[in-house]
C-alpha positions as CSV (number, residue, x, y, z in Angstrom):
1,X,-148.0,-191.1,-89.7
2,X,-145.0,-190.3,-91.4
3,X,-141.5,-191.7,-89.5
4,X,-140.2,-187.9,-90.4
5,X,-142.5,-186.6,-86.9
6,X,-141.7,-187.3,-83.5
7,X,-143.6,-190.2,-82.3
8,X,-146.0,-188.5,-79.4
9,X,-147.9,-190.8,-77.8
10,X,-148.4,-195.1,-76.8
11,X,-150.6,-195.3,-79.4
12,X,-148.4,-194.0,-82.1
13,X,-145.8,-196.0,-81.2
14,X,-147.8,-199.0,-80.9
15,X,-148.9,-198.6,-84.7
16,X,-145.1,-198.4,-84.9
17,X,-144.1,-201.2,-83.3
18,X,-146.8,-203.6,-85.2
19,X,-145.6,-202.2,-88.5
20,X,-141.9,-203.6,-87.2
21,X,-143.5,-206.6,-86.6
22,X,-145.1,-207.0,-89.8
23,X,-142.4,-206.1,-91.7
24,X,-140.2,-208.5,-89.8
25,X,-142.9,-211.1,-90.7
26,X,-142.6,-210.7,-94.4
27,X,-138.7,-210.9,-94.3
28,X,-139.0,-214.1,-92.2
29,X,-141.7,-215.7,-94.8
30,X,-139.9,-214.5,-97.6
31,X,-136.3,-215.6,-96.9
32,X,-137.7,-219.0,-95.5
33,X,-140.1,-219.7,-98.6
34,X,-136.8,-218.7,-101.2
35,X,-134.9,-222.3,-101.7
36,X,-138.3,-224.2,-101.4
37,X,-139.9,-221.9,-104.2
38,X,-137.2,-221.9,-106.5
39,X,-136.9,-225.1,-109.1
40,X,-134.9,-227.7,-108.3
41,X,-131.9,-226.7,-110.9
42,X,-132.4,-223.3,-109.9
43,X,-131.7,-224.2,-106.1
44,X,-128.4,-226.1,-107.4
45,X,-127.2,-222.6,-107.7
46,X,-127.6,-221.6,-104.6
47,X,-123.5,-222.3,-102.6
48,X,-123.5,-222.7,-99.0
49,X,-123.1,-219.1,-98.4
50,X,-126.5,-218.3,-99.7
51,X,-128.4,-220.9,-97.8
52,X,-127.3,-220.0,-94.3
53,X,-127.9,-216.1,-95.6
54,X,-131.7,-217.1,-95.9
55,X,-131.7,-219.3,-92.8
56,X,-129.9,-216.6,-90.8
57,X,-132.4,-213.7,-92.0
58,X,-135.1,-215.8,-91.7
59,X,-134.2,-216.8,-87.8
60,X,-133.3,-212.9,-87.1
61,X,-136.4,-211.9,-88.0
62,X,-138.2,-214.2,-85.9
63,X,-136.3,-212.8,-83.1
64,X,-136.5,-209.4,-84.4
65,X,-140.0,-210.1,-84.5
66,X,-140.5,-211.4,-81.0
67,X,-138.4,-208.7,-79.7
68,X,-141.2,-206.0,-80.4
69,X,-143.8,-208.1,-79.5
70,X,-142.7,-207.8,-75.7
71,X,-142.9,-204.2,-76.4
72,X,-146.1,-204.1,-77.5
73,X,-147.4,-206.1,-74.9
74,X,-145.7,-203.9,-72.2
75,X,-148.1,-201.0,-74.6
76,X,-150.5,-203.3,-73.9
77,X,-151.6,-203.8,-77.6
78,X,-151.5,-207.1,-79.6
79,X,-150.0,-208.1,-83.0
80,X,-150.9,-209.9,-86.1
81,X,-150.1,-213.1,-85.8
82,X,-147.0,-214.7,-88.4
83,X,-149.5,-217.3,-89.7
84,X,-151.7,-214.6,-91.1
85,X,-148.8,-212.9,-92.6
86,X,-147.2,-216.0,-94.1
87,X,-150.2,-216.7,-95.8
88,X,-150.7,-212.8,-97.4
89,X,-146.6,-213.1,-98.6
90,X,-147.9,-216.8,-100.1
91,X,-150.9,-215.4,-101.5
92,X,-149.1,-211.7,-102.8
93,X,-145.5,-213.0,-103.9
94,X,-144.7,-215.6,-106.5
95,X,-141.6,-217.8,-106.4
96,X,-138.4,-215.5,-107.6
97,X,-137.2,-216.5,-111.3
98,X,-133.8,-216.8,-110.3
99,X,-131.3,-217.4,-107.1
100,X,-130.2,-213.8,-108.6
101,X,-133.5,-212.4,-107.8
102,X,-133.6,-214.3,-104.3
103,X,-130.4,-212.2,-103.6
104,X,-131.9,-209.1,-105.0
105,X,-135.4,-209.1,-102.9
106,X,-133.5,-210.1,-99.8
107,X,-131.5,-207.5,-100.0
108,X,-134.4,-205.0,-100.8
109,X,-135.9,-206.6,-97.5
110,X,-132.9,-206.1,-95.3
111,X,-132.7,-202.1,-96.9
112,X,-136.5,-201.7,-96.4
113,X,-135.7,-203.3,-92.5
114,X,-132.5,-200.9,-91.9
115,X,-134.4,-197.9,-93.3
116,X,-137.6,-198.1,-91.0
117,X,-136.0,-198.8,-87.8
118,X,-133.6,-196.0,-88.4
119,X,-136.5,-193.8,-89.0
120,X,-138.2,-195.2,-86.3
121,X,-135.3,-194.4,-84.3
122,X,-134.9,-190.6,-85.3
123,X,-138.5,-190.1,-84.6
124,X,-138.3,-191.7,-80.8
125,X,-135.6,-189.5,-80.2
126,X,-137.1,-186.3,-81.6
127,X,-139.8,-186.8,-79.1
128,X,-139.8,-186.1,-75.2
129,X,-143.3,-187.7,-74.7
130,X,-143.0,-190.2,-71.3
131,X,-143.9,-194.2,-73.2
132,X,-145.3,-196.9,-71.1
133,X,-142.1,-198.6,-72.2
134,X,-138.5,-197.8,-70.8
135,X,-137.2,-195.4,-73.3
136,X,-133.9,-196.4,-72.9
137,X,-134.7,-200.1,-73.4
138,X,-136.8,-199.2,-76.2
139,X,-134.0,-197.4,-78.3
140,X,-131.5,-200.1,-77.2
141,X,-133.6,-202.5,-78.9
142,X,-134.6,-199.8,-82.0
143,X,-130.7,-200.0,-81.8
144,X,-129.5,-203.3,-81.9
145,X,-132.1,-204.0,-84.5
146,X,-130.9,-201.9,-86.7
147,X,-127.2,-203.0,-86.6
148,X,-128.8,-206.2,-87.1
149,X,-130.5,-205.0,-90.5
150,X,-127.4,-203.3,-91.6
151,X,-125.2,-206.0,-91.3
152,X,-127.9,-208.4,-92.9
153,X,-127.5,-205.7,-96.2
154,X,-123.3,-206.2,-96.1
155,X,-124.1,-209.7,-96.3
156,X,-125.7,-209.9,-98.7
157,X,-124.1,-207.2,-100.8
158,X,-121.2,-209.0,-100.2
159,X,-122.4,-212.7,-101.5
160,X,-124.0,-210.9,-104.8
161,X,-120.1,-209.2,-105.1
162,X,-118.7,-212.4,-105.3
163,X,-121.1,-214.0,-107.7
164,X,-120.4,-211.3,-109.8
């Protein structure tokens, strides 16, 4: 389903909601796995700043995470669980070469975030299908999510300005 239709139906925005999750799941292995996969003069490089980035991102994604779980269980659908996912992002990824290319994939992960819920978004409100889910709480959450993701992509925008 593309995010450009209107999201008709539980089901659809079930599949929805577990692709959330999944991505959210990635972002969370990803940013925690980044200082422990680097080398250890590589992760000399990384300041302060950078470390509570990939703490931070890592931690908002679990709660981003277990945010749309208790929407999917009000669709009455399950999830795949973070375990699973951790070890596909082991198996799939290898260790960045550089705290420069830490920066770079987390930010591509807080863009690819920020863009899906705002698509997600836009295709929730093009639709006036009834959900199982409050509607209203649902695009709160969509919402606040989003703002989330956004300001997770100033942030680190703004730490790769300043090593510039």
């Amino acid at each position: 389903m593309s995010l450009g239709q209107r999201v008709s139906s539980d089901h659809q925005l079930t599949r929805l909601l577990q692709i959330g999750v999944v991505l959210e799941e990635v972002v969370e292995s990803r940013a925690a796995h980044h200082l422990e996969s680097l080398p250890p003069e590589e992760r000399a490089e990384f300041d302060e700043g950078v470390r509570d980035l990939l703490a931070d991102a890592a931690s908002e994604s679990a709660e981003h995470r277990e945010r749309l779980e208790e929407l999917i269980e009000e669709l009455d659908a399950d999830t795949v669980g973070y375990e699973e996912i951790n070890a596909l992002v082991d198996a799939r990824y290898g260790p960045p070469e550089d705290t420069d290319g830490v920066l770079y994939d987390q930010l591509c992960n807080e863009e690819t975030a920020y863009k899906f819920y705002d698509d997600l978004i836009g295709a929730v409100e093009a639709s006036d299908a009834e959900f199982a889910v409050d509607r209203e709480r649902l695009l709160e959450t969509l919402v606040e999510i989003r703002e989330e993701e956004r300001e997770g992509v100033q942030d680190v925008t703004d730490i790769m300005e300043r090593r510039a």
